[in-house]
C-alpha positions in Angstrom: 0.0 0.0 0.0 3.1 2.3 1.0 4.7 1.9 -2.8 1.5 2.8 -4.4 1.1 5.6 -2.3 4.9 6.8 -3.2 4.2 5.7 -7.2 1.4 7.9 -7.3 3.3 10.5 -5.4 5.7 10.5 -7.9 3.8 10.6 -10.9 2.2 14.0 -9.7 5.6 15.1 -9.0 7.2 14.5 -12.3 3.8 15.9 -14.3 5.1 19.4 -12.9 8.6 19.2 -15.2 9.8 18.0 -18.7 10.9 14.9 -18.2 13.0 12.4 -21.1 10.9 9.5 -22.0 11.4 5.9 -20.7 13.4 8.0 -17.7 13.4 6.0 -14.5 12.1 7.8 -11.2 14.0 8.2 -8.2 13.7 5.5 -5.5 15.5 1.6 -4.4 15.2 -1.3 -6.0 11.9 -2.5 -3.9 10.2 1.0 -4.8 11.5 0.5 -8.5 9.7 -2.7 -8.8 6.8 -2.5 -6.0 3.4 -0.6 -6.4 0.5 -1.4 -9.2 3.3 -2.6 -11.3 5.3 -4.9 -8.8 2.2 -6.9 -8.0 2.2 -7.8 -11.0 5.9 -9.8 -10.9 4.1 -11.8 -8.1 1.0 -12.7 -9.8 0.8 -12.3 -13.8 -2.1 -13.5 -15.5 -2.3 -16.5 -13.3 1.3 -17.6 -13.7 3.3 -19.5 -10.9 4.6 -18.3 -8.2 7.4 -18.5 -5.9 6.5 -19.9 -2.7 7.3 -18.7 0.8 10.3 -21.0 1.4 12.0 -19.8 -2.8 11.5 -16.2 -1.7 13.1 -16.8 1.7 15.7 -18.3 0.0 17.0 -15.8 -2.9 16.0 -13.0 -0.3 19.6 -14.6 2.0 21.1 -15.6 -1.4 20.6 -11.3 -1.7 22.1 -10.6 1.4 24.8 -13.0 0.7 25.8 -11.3 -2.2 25.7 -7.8 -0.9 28.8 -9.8 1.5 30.9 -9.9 -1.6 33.3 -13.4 -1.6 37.3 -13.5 -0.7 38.3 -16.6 -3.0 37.2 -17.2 -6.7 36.5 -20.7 -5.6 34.1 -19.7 -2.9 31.8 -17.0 -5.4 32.0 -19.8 -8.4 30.6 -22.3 -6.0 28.1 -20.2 -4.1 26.8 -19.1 -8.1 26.4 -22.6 -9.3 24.7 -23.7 -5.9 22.3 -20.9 -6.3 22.3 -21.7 -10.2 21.1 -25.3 -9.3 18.5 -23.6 -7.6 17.4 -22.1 -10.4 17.4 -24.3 -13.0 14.0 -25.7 -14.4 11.8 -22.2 -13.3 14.2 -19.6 -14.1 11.2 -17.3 -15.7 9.0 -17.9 -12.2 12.3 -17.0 -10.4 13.2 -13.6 -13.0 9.3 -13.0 -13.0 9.6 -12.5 -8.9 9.9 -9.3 -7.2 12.6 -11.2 -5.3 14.0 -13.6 -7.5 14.6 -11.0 -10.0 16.9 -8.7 -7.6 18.9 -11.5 -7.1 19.5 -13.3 -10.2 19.8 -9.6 -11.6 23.1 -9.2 -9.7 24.2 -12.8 -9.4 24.7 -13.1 -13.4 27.5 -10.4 -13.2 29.3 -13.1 -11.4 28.1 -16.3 -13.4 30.4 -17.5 -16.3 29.4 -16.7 -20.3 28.0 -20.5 -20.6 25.8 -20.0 -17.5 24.3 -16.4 -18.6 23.5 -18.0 -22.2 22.0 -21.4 -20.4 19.7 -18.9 -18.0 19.1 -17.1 -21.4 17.7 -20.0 -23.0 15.1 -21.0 -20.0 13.9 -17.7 -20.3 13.6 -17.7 -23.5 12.0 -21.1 -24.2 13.0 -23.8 -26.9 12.1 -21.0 -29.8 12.9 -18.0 -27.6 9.2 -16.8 -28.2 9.1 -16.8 -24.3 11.7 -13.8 -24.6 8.7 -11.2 -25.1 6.8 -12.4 -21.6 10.0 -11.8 -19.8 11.1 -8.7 -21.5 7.7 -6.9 -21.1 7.4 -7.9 -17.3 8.3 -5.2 -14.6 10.9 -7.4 -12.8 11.8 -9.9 -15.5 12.9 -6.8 -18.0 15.5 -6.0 -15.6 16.7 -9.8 -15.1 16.5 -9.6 -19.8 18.8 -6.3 -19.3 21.4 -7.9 -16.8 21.8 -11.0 -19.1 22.3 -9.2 -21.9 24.6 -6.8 -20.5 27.1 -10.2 -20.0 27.8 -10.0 -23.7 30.1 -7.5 -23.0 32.8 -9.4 -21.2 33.2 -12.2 -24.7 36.5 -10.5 -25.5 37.9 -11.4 -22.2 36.9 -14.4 -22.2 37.4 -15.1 -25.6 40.9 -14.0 -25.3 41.7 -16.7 -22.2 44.5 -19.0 -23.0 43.0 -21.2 -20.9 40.9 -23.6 -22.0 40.5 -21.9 -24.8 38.0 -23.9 -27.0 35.3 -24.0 -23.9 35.0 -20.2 -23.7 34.5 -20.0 -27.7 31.9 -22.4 -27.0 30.3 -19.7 -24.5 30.6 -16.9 -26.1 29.3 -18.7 -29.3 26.2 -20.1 -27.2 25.6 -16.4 -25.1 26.5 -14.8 -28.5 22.9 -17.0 -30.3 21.2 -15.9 -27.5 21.4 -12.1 -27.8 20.8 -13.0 -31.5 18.0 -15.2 -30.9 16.1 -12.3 -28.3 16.9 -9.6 -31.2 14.8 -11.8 -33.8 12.0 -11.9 -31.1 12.2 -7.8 -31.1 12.4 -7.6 -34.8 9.6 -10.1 -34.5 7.6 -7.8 -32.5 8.9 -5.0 -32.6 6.0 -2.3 -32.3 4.6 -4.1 -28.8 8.4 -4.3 -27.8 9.2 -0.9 -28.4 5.9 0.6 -26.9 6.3 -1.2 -23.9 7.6 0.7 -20.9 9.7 -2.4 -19.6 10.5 -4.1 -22.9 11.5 -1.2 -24.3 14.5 -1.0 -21.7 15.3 -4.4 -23.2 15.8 -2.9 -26.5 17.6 -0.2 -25.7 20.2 -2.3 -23.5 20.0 -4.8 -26.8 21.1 -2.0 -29.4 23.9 -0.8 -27.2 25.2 -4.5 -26.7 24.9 -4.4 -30.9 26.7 -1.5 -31.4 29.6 -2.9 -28.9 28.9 -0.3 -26.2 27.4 -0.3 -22.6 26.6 2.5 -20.4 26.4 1.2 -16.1 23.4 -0.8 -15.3 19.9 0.9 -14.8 20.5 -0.4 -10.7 23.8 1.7 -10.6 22.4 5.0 -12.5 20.3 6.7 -9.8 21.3 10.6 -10.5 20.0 13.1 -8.4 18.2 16.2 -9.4 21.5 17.7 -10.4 23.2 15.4 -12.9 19.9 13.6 -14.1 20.5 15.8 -17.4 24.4 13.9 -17.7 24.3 11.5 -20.5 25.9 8.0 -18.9 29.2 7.1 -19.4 30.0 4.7 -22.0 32.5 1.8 -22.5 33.3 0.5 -25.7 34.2 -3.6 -26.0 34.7 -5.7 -29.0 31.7 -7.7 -30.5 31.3 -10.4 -32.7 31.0 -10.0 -36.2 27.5 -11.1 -36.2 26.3 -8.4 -34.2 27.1 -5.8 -36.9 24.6 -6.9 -39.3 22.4 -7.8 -36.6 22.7 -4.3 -35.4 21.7 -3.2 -39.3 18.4 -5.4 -39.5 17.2 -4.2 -36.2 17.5 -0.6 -37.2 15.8 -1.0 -40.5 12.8 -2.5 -38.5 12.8 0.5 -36.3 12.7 2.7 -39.4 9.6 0.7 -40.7 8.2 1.7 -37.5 9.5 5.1 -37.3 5.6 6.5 -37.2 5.9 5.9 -33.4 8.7 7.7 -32.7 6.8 10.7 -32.7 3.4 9.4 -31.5 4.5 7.5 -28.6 7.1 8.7 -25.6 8.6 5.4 -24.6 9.1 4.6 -28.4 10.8 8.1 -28.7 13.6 6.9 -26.4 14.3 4.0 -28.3 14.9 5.9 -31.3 17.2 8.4 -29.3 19.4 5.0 -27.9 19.3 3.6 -31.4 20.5 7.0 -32.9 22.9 8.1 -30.5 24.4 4.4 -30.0 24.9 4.2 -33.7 26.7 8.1 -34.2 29.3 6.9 -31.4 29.8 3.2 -33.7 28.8 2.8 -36.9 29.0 7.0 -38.3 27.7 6.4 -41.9 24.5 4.2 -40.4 23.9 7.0 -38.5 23.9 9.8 -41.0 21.3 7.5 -43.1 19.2 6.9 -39.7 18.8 10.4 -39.2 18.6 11.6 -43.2 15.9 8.7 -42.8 14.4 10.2 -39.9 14.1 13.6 -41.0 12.7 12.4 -44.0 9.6 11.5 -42.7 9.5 13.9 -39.8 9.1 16.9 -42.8 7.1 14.9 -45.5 4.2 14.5 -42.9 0.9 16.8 -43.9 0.4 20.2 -41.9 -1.3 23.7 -42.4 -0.4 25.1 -45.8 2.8 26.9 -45.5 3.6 25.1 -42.5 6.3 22.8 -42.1 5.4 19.8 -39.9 8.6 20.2 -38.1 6.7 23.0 -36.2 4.2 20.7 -34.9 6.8 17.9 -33.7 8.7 20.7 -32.3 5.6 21.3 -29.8 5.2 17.8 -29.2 7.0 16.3 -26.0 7.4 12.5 -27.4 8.6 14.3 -30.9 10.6 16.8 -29.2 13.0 15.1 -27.4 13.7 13.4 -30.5 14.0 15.9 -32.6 16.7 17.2 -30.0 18.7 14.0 -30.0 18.6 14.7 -34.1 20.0 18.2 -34.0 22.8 17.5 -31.2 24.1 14.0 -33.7 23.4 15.5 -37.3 26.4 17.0 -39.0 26.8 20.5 -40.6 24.9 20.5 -43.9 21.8 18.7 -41.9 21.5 21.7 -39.5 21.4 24.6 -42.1 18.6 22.5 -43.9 16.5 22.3 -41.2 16.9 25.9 -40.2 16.6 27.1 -43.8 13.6 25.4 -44.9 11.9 24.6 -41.3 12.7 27.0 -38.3 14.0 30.0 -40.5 11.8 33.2 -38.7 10.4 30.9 -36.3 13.0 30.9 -33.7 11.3 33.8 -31.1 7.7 31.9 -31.3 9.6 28.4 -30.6 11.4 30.0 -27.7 8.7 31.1 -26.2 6.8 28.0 -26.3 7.0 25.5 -23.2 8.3 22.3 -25.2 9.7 23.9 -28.1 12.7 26.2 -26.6 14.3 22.8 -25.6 15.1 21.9 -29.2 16.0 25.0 -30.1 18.9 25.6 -27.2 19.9 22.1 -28.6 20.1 24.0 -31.9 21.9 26.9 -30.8 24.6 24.5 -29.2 25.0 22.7 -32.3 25.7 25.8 -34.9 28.2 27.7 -32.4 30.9 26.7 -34.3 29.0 27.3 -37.4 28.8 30.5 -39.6 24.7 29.8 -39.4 25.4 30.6 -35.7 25.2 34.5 -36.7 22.1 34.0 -38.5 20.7 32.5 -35.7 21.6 35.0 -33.3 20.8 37.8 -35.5 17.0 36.6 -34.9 16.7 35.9 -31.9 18.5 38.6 -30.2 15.0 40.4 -31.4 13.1 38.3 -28.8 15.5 38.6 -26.2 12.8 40.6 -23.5 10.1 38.5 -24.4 12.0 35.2 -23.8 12.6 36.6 -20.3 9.6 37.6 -20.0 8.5 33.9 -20.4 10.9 32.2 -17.8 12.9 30.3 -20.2 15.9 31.2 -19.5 17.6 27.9 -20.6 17.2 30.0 -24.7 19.6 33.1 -22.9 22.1 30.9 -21.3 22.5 28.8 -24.5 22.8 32.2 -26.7 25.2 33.5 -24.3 27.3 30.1 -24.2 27.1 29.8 -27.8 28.5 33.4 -28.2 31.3 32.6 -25.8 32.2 29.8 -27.8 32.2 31.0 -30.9 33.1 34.1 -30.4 30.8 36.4 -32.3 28.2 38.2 -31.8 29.7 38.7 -27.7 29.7 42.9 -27.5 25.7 42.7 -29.3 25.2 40.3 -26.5 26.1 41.9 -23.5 24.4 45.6 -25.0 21.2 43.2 -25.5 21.0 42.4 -21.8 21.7 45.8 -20.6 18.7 47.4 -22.3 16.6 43.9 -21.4 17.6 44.7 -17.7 17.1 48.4 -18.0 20.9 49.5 -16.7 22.2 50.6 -20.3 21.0 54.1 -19.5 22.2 56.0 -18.4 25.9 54.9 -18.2 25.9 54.7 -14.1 23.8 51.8 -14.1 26.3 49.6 -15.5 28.2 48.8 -12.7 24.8 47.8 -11.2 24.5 44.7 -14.0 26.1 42.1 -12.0 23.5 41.6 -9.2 20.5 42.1 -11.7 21.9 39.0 -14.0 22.3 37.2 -11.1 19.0 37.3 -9.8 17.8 37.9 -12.9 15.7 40.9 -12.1 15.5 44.4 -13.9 17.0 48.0 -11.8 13.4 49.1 -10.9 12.2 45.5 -9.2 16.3 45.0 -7.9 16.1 48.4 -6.4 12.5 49.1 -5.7 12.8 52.0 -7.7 10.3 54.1 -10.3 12.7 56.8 -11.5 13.9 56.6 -14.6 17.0 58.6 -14.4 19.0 56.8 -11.7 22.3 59.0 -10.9 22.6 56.6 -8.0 20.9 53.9 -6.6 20.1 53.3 -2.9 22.3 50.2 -2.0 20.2 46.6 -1.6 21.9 44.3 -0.2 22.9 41.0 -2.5 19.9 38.5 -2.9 18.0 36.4 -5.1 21.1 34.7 -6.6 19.0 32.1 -9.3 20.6 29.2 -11.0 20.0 30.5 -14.6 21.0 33.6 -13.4 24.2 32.3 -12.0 24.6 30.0 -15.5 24.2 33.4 -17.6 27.2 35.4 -15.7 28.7 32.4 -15.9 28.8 32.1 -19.8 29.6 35.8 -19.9 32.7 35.4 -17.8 34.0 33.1 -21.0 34.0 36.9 -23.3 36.8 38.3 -24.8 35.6 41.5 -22.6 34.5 41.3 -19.1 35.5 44.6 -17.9 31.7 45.5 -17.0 31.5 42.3 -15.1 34.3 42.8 -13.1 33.9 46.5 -12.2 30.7 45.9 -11.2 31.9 43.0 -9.0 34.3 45.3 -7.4 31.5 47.8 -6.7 29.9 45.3 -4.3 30.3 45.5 -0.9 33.0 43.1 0.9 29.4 41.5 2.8 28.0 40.9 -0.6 31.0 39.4 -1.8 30.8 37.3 1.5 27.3 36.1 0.6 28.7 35.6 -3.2 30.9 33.3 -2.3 28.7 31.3 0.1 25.8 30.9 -2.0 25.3 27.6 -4.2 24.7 29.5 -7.4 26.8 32.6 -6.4 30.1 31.2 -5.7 30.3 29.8 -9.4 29.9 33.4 -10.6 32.9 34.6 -7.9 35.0 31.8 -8.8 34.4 32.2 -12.7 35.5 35.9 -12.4 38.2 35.9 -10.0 40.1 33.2 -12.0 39.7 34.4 -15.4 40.9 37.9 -13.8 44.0 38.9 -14.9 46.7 39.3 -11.7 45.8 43.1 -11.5 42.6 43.0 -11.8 42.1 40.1 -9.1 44.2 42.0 -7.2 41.8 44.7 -6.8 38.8 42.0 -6.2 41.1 40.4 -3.4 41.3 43.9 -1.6 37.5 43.9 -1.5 37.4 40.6 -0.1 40.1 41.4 2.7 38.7 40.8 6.4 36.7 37.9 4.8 38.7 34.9 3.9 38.5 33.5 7.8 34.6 33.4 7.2 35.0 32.0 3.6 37.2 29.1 4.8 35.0 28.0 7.6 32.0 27.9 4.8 31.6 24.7 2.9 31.3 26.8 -0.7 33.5 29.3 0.2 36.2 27.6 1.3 35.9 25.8 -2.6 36.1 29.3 -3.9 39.2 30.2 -1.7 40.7 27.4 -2.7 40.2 28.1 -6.0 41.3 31.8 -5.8 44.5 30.3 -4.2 45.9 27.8 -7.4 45.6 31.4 -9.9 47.2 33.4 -7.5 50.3 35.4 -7.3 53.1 35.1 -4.6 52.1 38.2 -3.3 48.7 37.6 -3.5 48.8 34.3 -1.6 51.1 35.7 0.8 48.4 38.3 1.8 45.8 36.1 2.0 48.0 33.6 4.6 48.8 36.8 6.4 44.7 37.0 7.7 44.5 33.5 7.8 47.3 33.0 9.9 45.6 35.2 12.9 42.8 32.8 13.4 44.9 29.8 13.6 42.8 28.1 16.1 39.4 28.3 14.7 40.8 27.4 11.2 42.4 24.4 12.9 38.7 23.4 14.3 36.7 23.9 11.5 35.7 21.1 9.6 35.8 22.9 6.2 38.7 25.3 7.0 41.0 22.7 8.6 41.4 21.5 4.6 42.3 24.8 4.0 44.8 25.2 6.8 46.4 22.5 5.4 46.2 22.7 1.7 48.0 26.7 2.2 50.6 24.9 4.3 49.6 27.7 7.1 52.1 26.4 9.6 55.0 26.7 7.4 54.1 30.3 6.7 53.6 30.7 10.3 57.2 28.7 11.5 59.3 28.7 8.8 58.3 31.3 6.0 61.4 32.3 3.9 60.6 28.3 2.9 57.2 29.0 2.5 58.1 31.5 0.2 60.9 29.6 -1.7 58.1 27.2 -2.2 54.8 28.9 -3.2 57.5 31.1 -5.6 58.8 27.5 -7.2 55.0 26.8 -8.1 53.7 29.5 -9.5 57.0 29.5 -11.9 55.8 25.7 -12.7 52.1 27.2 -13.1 53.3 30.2 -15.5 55.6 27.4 -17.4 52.5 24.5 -18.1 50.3 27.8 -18.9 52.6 28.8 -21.7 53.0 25.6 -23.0 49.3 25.2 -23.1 48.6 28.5 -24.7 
């Protein structure tokens, strides 16, 4: 009753945000597979069941394994015991809440012969059984950890050891895969469109491709790096699995109608794209010449390209983005000649439709259709803001830093957005307002609108996108408005700066890119503060920071406070690092060597920044 409660919980949560298709929710293992869906890995359609006494069991065969094992001997034991076990109602056993958390992580530790000999009892004598498992909340997962195993066939093809018995493996695990794969390709609409099958087929076109990302169990991001594509590893495949890889994506393609209707379908086609741009290049420019193809030959309005519907659509959408971030140059200035050309404002001011076109931003920044681009959009600038997507004015920013065009039209753009281009003495109040991303009448509760000076507010409202923004335009060529404004705050502001999640990004990004005069003056603003910055978790990052692009003199300075509040620095769990990292007590005891030292690094630094230059 509890994990129905929490599922439905969390279904109202994540209506509230765009989320990517076929995305996991937060939770364990038990949540993952419990509520209205997890009943059904106990009870499906009048299947068996495990009894009391086989749950008992693989629930300590669980907490056995959580142990971990000291001898090879002992773990290739305990795996065929539990194996044994097993054998003859693997698919009751994977279809179990329980049973399928444990065989999920036992097969890591199971030889290649044992994974494909689970594989086919799960699969049946034709493999037909293969879709049953696949498309069941708990057995999908057990489908996806067997599959995964695929991944170790070089090193175990590559054993000198009896060498003709792991060929034999690989070759039986290696008819599996291909044996579930024809099932898909079988099936492939009902496989595709299922939430937990379709997890099977995305694991089962990475494994083609000859690439694995960590297991669904082991990717649990938090609100933070949820957005951070997985890490991949690359491993050798057999030949096999090339053109296997080829078949399966011309069956997606015949099905590429659901890419855009249905959202768990959409992420298949993102894995199958994205898999196949980091493997097999040329596949991939057809797939998404392929894909585009039928995105724009679709009917719409007179006049109107159907690109503008899908753009607005959040299964299509997220596809569409996965499209612009993998296609190469000539692909991008299509779609923005003869599709998004003098549509960019209206996209960017729709809810579902700015995502793409960040994406697209990102992808031309090295691109002379970049200036087009911007050229457009900087025309919409106020009412974008005026939106709330803020996401379209961080990427135009980032994309001018890294191209670097279009940066002075930029930064003059903002100025008038947040009312502080005139007259000239608002300038140095810009900082503060793209922070908390708020104009000078709301920042400073004011109505005039001649402003010789402005009453002083104290720093607040620090935002995230606002943070990102300053952030991007600390990356200029020019960022003399930045920093003069930064020097302009107070030495309490630039206390809070440093303290604050978003803010101490912004300090950090500006006091590093500084040259040594200019942080010099920044560091004189921020004297009488560094003890309160070293006992803060963030500060203390920032001071640290500061530290490694700092002169000798500057460092010295900044040991010279710290050095007075030896004792609280020494107690402080954040500051103690600090104490030590600045090698405080030799500056206290011994500091001509102090000197010698911090002198014979900053030559080294100056040296490697050369070289790198």
């Amino acid at each position: 009753m509890l994990a129905k409660t929490e599922e439905r919980k969390r279904q109202k949560d994540e209506g509230k945000k765009r989320r990517h298709p076929g995305e996991d929710g937060d939770g364990g293992e038990w949540k993952r597979r419990g509520g209205e869906e997890g009943e059904g890995c106990q009870a499906d359609s009048g299947k068996k069941r495990l009894d009391a006494l086989s749950v008992g069991y693989f629930r300590r065969v669980g907490e056995r394994l959580g142990e971990g094992f000291e001898e090879n001997e002992e773990r290739e034991m305990f795996v065929e015991n539990v194996l044994t076990e097993v054998k003859g109602k693997a698919t009751v056993v994977g279809m179990d809440r329980t049973g399928s958390i444990t065989l999920e992580r036992l097969l890591p530790l199971c030889s290649l012969d044992q994974v494909a000999e689970v594989l086919a009892e799960l699969g049946g004598a034709s493999g037909s059984e293969f879709k049953v498992v696949s498309c069941n909340p708990c057995g999908g997962h057990v489908m996806e950890s067997a599959v995964r195993q695929i991944s170790r066939w070089t090193e175990s093809s590559q054993k000198e050891s009896e060498e003709e018995d792991e060929n034999e493996s690989c070759d039986l695990l290696e008819a599996q895969v291909l044996s579930l794969s024809q099932v898909v390709r079988d099936n492939v609409a009902e496989f595709i469109k299922h939430v937990h099958g379709s997890h099977v087929v995305r694991t089962l076109l990475h494994v083609l491709a000859g690439c694995v990302g960590p297991p669904r169990t082991e990717t649990r991001p938090g609100a933070k790096n949820r957005n951070i594509a997985p890490q991949l590893t690359d491993f050798e495949i057999p030949t096999s699995f090339w053109y296997e890889l080829k078949s399966l994506t011309e069956t997606l393609m015949d099905n590429v109608n659901l890419s855009v209707t249905d959202a768990v379908a959409s992420a298949v086609f993102q894995t199958m794209l994205t898999v196949c741009h980091r493997k097999r290049p040329k596949l991939c420019k057809q797939l998404l010449k392929s894909t585009m193809e039928y995105l724009t030959s679709r009917n719409a309005a007179p006049g109107v390209s159907p690109l503008l519907v899908f753009l607005k659509d959040p299964a299509s959408s997220h596809l569409i983005e996965t499209i612009i971030q993998l296609s190469h140059k000539s692909l991008l200035r299509d779609l923005y000649k003869n599709h998004l050309e003098g549509q960019l404002v209206e996209l960017s001011l729709h809810s579902i439709a700015n995502f793409p076109i960040q994406r697209l931003m990102a992808a031309s920044a090295k691109c002379k259709m970049f200036l087009r681009l911007f050229d457009e959009l900087i025309q919409g600038v106020e009412a974008i803001l005026a939106s709330g997507h803020m996401g379209v004015i961080v990427q135009l920013a980032e994309s001018c830093a890294e191209s670097g065009e279009k940066q002075e039209e930029m930064i003059q753009c903002l100025l008038r957005a947040f009312h502080c281009a005139e007259p000239g003495t608002r300038h140095v109040s810009c900082l503060p307002l793209f922070m908390s991303l708020l104009t000078y009448e709301v920042y400073y509760h004011s109505d005039a609108e001649e402003g010789d000076t402005q009453t002083e507010v104290p720093l607040s409202s620090i935002c995230y996108h606002g943070s990102r923004l300053v952030q991007a335009l600390a990356k200029f060529k020019e960022r003399s408005l930045l920093l003069s404004s930064l020097r302009t705050m107070t030495p309490s502001d630039l206390l809070k700066l440093a303290s604050d999640p978003s803010g101490s990004h912004v300090l950090q990004a500006l006091i590093t890119t500084s040259s040594d005069k200019g942080r010099g003056k920044i560091l004189k603003r921020l004297e009488g503060q560094y003890v309160s910055m070293a006992c803060s978790r963030l500060g203390s990052r920032v001071l640290e920071a500061i530290w490694n692009t700092s002169s000798v003199s500057q460092r010295q300075s900044i040991a010279q406070e710290l050095v007075q509040s030896e004792n609280q620095l020494r107690s402080d769990q954040f500051a103690r690092h600090v104490w030590a990292k600045f090698a405080l007590p030799h500056f206290s005891l011994r500091r001509a060597h102090w000197l010698e030292i911090q002198t014979g690094e900053s030559k080294k630094r100056k040296l490697f920044s050369d070289i790198l230059a």
